[in-house]
N, C-alpha and C positions, 0 to 999 in steps of 0.2 A: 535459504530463505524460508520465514517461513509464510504457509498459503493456506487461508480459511473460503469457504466460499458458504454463502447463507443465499438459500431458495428460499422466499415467499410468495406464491404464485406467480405474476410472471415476470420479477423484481431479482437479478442475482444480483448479489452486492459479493463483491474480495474484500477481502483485508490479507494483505501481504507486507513485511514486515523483511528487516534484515534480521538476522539470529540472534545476533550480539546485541540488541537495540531491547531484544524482550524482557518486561516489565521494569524498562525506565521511565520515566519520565522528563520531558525536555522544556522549557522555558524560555522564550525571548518578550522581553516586555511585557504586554499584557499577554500574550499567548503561551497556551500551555500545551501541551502533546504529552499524553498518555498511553504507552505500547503495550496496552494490558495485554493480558493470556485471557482473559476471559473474553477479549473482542478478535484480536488477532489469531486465537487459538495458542499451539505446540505444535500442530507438526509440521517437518519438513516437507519443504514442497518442490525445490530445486525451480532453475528458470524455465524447463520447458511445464511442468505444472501450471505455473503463471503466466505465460504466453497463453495457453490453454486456454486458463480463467477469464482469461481477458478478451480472450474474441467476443464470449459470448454474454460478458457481465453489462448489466443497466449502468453499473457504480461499483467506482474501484477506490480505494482508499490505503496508500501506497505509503511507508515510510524505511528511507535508509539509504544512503547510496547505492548500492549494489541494485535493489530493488528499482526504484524511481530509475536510473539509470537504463537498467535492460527496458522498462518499458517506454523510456524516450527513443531506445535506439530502433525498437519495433514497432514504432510509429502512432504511442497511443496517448501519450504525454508530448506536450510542447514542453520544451526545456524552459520558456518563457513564465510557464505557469505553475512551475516550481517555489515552493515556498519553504524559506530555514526557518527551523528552527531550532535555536543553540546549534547551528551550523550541521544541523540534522535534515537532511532534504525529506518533503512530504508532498504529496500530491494528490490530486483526486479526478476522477474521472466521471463524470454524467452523459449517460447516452441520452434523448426523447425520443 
C-alpha cells in the first residue's frame, strides 16, 4: 500500500492507495478517479502504517481493495459506504 499523510494545523488528511492502482485513472459514468503520485504520494506504507494514519486522521481518502478492505475490517469504513469505481473500491472517511 501505498500511505501519504498531509498535517495542516489540526487537519490530518491520508491518502492511501493500493500499489498497482498508482497513476491510473478509473471512470464509471460521470465519475472519474484519479491515483495521482502527486496526491497519494510513492511510498510504501504496508497495513500497520495505515492503521496508524487512521486512528488519528480528520479525513481519509482510501482507494483499492486491499486498502478500503483492511480499513473496513478495522472498523473505520462501513462496507455500505463504499463506492466502485470501474470496479475499483474508494472510500472516504470524515471525522467533526
Amino acid at each position: 500500500m501505498i500511505v501519504r499523510v498531509y498535517r495542516r494545523g489540526k487537519q490530518i488528511v491520508v491518502a492511501a492507495c493500493d500499489r498497482e492502482l498508482l497513476g491510473k485513472t478509473f471512470k464509471s459514468g460521470e465519475l472519474r478517479l484519479n491515483v495521482s503520485k502527486q496526491f497519494y504520494g510513492e511510498e510504501f506504507g504496508g497495513e500497520e502504517r495505515l492503521l496508524e494514519a487512521l486512528q488519528s486522521c480528520t479525513t481519509a481518502n482510501l482507494v483499492g481493495r486491499k486498502t478500503v478492505e483492511l480499513a473496513i475490517r478495522a472498523g473505520f469504513i462501513d462496507r455500505a459506504g463504499v463506492l466502485y469505481i470501474d470496479e475499483v473500491p474508494h472510500a472516504q472517511l470524515f471525522r467533526f
